[in-house]
Biopython code that builds the backbone (N, CA, C, O; Angstrom):
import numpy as np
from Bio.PDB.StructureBuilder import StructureBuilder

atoms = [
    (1, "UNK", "N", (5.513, -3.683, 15.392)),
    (1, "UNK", "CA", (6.657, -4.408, 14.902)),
    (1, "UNK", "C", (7.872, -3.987, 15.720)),
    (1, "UNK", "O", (8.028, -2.766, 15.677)),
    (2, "UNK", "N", (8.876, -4.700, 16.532)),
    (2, "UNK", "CA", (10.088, -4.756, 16.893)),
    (2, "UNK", "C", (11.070, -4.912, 15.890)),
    (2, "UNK", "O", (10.916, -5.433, 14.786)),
    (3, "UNK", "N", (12.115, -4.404, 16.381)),
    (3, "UNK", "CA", (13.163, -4.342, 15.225)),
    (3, "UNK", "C", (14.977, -4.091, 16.641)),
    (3, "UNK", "O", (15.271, -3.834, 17.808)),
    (4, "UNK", "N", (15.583, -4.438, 15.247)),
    (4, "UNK", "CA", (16.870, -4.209, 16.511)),
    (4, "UNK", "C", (17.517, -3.810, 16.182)),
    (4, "UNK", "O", (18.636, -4.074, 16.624)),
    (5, "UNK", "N", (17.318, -2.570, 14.840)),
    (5, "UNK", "CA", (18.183, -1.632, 14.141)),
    (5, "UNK", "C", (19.558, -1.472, 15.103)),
    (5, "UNK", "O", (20.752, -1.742, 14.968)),
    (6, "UNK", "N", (18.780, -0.928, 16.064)),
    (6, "UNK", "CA", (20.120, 0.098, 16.929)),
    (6, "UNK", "C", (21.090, -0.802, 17.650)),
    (6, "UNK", "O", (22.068, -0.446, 18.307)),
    (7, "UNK", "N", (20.614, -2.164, 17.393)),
    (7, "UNK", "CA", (22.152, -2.842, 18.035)),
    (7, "UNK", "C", (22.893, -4.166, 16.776)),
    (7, "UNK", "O", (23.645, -5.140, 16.745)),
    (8, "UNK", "N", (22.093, -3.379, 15.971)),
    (8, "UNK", "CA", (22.767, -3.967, 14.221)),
    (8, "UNK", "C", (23.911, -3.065, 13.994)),
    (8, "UNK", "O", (25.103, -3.280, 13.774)),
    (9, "UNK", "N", (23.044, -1.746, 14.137)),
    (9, "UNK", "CA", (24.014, -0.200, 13.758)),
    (9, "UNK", "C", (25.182, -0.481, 14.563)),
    (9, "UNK", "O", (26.207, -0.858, 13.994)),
    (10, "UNK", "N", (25.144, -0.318, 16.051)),
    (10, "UNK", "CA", (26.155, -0.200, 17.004)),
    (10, "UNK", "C", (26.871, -1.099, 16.405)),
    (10, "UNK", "O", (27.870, -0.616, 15.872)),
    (11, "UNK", "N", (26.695, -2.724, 16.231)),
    (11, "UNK", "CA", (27.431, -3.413, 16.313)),
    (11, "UNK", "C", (28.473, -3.337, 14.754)),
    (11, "UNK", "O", (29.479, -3.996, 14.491)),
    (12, "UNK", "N", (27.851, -2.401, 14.018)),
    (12, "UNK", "CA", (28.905, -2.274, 12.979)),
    (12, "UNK", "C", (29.729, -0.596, 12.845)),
    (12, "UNK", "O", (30.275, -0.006, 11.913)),
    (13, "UNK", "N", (29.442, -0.234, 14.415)),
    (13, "UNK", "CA", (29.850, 0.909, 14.726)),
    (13, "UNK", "C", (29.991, 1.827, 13.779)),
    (13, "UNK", "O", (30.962, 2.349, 13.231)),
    (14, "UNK", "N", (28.258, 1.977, 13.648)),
    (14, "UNK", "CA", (27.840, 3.570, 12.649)),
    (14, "UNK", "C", (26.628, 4.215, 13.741)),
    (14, "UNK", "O", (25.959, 3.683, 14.627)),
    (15, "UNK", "N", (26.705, 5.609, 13.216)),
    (15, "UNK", "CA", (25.788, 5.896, 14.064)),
    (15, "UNK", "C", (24.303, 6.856, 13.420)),
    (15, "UNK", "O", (24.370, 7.013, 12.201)),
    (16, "UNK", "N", (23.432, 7.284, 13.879)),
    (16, "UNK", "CA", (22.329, 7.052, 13.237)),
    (16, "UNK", "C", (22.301, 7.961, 11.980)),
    (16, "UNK", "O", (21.443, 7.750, 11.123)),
    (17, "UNK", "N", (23.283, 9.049, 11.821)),
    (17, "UNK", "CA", (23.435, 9.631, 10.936)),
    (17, "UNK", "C", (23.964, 8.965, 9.745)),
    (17, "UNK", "O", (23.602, 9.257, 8.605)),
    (18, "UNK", "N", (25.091, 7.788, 10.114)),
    (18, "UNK", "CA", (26.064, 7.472, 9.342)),
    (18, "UNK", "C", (25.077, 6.179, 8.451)),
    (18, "UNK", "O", (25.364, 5.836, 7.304)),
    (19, "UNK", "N", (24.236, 5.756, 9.019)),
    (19, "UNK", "CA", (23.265, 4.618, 8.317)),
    (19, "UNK", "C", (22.047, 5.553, 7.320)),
    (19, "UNK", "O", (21.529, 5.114, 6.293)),
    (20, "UNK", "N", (21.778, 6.915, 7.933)),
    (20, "UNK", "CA", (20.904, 7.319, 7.348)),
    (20, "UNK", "C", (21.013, 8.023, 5.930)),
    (20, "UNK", "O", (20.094, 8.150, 5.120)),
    (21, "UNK", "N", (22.427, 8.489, 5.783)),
    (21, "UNK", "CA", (23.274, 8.727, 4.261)),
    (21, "UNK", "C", (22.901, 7.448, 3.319)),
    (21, "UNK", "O", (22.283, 7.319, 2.262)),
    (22, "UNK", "N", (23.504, 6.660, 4.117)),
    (22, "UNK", "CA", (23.490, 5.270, 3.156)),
    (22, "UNK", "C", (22.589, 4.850, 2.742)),
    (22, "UNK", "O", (22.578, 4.342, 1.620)),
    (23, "UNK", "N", (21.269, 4.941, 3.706)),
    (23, "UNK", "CA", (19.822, 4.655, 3.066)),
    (23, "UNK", "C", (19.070, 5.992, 2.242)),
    (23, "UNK", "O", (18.106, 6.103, 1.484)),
    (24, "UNK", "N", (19.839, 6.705, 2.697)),
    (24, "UNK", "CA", (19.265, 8.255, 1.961)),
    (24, "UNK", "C", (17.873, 8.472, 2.710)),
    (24, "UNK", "O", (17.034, 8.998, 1.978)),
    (25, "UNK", "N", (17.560, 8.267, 3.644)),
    (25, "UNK", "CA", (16.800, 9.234, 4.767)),
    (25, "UNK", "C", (17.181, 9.900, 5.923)),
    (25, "UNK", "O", (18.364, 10.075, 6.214)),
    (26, "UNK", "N", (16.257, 10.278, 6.596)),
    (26, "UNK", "CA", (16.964, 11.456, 7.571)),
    (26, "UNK", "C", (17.132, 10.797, 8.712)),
    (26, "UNK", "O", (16.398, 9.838, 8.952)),
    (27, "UNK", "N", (18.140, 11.198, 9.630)),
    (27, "UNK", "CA", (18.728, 10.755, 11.002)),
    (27, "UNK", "C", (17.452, 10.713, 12.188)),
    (27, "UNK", "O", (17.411, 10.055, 13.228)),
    (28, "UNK", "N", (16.230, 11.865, 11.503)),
    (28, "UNK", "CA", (15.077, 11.599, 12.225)),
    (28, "UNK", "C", (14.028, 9.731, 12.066)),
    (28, "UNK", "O", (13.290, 9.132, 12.849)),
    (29, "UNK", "N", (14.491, 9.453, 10.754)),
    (29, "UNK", "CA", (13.652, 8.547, 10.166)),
    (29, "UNK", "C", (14.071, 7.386, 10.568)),
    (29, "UNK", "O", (13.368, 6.423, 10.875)),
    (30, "UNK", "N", (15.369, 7.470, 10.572)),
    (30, "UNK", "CA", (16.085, 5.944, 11.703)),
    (30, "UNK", "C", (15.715, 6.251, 13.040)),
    (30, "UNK", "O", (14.670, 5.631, 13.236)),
    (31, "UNK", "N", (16.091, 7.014, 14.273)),
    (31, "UNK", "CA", (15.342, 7.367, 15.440)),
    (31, "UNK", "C", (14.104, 6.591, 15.518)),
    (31, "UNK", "O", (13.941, 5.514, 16.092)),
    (32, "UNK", "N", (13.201, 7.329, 14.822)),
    (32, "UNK", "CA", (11.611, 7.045, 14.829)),
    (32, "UNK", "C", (11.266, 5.427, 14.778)),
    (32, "UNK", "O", (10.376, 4.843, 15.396)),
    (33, "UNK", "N", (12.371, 4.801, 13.731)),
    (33, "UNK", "CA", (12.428, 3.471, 13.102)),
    (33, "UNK", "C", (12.488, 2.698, 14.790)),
    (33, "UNK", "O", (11.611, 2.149, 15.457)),
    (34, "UNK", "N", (13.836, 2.949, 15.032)),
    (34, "UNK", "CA", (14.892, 2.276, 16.151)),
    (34, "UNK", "C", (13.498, 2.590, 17.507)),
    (34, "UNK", "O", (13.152, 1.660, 18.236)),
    (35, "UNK", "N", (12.990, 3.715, 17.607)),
    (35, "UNK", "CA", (12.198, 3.592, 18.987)),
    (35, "UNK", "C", (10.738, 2.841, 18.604)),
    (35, "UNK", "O", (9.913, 2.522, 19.461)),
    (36, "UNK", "N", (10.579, 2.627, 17.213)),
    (36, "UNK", "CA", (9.133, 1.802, 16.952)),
    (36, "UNK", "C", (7.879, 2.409, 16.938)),
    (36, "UNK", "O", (6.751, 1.983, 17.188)),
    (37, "UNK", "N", (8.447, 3.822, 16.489)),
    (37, "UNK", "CA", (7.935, 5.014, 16.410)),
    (37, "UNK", "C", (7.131, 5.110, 14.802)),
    (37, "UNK", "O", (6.212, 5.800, 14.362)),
    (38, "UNK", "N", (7.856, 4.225, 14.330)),
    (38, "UNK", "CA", (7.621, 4.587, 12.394)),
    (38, "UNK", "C", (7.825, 3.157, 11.945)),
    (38, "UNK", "O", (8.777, 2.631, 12.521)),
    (39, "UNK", "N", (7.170, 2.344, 11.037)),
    (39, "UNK", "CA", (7.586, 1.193, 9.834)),
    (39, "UNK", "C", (7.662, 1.878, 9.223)),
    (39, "UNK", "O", (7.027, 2.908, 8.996)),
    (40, "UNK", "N", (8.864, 1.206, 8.641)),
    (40, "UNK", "CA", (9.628, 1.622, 7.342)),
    (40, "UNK", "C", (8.788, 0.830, 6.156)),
    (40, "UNK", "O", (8.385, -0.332, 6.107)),
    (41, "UNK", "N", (8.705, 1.724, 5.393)),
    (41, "UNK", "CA", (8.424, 0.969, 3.840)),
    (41, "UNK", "C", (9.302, -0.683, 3.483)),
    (41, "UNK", "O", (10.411, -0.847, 3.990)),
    (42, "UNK", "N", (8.808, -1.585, 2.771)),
    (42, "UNK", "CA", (9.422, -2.486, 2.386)),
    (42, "UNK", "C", (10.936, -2.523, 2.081)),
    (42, "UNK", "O", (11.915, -3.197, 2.400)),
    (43, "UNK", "N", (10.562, -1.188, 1.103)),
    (43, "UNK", "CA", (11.994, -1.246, -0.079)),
    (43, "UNK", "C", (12.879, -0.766, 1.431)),
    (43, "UNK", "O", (13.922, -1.341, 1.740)),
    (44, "UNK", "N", (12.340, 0.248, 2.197)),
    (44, "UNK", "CA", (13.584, 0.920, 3.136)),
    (44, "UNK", "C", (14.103, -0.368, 4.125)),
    (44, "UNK", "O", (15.272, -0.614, 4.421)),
    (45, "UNK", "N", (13.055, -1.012, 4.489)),
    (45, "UNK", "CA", (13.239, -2.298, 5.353)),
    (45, "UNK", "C", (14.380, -3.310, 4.916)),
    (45, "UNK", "O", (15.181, -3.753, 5.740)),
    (46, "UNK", "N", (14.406, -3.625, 3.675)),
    (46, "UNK", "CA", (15.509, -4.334, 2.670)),
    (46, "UNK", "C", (16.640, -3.503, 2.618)),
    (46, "UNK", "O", (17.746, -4.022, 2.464)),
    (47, "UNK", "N", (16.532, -2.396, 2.716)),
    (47, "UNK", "CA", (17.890, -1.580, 2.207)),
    (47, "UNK", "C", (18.494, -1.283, 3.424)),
    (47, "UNK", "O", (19.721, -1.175, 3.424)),
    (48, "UNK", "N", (17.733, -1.094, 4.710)),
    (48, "UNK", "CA", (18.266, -1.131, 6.288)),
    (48, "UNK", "C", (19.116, -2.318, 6.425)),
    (48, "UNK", "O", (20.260, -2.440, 6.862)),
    (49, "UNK", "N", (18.313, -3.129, 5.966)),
    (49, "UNK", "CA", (19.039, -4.648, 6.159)),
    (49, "UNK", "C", (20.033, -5.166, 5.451)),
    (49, "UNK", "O", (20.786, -6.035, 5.891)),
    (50, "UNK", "N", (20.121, -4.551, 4.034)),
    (50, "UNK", "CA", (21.490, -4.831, 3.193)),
    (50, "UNK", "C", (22.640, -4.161, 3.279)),
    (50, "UNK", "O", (23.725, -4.430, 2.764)),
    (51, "UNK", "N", (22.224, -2.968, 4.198)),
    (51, "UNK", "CA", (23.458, -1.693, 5.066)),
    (51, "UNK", "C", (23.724, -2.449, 6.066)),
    (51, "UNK", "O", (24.896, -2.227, 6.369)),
    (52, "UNK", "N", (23.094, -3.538, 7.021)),
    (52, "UNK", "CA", (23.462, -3.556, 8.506)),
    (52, "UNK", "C", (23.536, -5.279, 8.253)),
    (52, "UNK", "O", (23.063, -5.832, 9.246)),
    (53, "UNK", "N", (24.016, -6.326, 7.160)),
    (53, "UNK", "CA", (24.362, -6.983, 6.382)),
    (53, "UNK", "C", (23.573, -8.368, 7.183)),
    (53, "UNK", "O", (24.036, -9.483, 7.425)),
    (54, "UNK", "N", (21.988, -7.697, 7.516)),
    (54, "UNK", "CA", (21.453, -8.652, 8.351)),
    (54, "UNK", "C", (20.656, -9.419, 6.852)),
    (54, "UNK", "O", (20.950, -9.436, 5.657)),
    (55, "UNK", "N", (19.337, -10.097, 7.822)),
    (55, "UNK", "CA", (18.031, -10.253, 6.435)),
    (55, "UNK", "C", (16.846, -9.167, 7.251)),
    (55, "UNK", "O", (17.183, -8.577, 8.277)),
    (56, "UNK", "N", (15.942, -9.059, 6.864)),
    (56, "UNK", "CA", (14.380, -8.271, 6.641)),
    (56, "UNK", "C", (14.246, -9.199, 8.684)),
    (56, "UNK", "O", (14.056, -8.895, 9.861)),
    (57, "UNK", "N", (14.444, -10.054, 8.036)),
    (57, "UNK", "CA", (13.748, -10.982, 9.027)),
    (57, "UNK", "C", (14.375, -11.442, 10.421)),
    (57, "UNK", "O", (13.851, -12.138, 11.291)),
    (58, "UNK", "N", (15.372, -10.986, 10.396)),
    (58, "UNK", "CA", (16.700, -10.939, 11.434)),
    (58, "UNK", "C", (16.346, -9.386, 12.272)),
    (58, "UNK", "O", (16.622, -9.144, 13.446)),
    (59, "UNK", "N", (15.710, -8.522, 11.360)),
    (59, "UNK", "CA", (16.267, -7.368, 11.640)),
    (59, "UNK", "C", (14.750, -6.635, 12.394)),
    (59, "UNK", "O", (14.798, -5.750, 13.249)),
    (60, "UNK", "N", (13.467, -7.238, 11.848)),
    (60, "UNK", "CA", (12.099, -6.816, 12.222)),
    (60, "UNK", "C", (11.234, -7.979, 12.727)),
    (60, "UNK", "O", (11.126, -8.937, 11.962)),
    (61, "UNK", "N", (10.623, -8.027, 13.875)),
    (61, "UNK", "CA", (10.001, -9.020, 14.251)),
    (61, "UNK", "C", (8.660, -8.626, 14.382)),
    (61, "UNK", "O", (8.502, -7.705, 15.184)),
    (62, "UNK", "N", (7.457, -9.128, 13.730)),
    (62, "UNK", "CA", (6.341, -8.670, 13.875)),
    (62, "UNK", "C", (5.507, -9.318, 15.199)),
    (62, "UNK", "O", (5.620, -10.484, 15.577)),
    (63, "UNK", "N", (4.806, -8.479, 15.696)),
    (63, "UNK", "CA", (4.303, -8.715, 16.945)),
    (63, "UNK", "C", (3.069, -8.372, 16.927)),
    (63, "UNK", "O", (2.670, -8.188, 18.078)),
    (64, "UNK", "N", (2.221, -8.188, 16.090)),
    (64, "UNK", "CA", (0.875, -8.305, 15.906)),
    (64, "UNK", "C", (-0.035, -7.207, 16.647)),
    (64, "UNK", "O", (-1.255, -7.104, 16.518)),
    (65, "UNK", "N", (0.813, -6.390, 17.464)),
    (65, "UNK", "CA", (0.337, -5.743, 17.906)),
    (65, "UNK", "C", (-0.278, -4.038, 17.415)),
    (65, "UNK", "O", (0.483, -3.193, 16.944)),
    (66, "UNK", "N", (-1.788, -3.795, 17.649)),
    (66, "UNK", "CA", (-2.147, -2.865, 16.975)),
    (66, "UNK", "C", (-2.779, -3.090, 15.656)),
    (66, "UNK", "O", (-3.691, -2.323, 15.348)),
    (67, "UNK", "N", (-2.466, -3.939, 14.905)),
    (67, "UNK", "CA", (-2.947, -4.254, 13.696)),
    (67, "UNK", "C", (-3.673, -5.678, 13.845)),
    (67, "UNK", "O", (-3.282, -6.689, 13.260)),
    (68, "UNK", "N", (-4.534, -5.638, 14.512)),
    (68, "UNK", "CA", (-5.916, -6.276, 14.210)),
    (68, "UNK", "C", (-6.865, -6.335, 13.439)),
    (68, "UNK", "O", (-7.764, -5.496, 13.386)),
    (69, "UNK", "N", (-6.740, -7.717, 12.491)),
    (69, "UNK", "CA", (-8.096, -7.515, 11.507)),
    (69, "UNK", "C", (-9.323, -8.480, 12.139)),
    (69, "UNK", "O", (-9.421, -9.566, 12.709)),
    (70, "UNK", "N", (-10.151, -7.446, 11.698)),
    (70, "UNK", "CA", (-11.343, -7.874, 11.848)),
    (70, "UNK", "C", (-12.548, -8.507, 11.312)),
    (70, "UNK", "O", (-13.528, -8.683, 12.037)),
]
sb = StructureBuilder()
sb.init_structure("model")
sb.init_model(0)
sb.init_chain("A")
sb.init_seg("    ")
for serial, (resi, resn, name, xyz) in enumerate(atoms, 1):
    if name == "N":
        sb.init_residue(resn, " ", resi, " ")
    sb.init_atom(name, np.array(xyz, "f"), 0.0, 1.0, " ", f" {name:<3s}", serial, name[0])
structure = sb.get_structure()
């Protein structure tokens, strides 16, 4: 999954600490998020997105990649 956290954040000039208070996880857990390192849970996915005043769907683009069913 792609996502474009880090130029949602920038563009409302916070930085990864300052989003990660607000969602109440750690400055590691956005990082991980932003490099596509980690999916976020649903609820965190909605609450990223109601901090960075995007939608779910603005903000994560699924790309099918890796998660192949069989």
């Amino acid at each position: 999954m792609e996502n474009i956290i880090k130029e949602a954040r920038k563009a409302k000039k916070m930085s990864q600490e300052d989003l990660a208070k607000v969602c109440g996880v750690s400055r590691q857990t956005i990082n991980a998020i932003e490099n596509n390192k980690y999916d976020p849970s649903l609820a965190l996915a909605f609450q990223l997105a109601f901090c960075l005043g995007v939608s779910v769907d603005q903000l994560f683009q699924y790309t099918g990649k890796g998660n192949e069913i069989e």
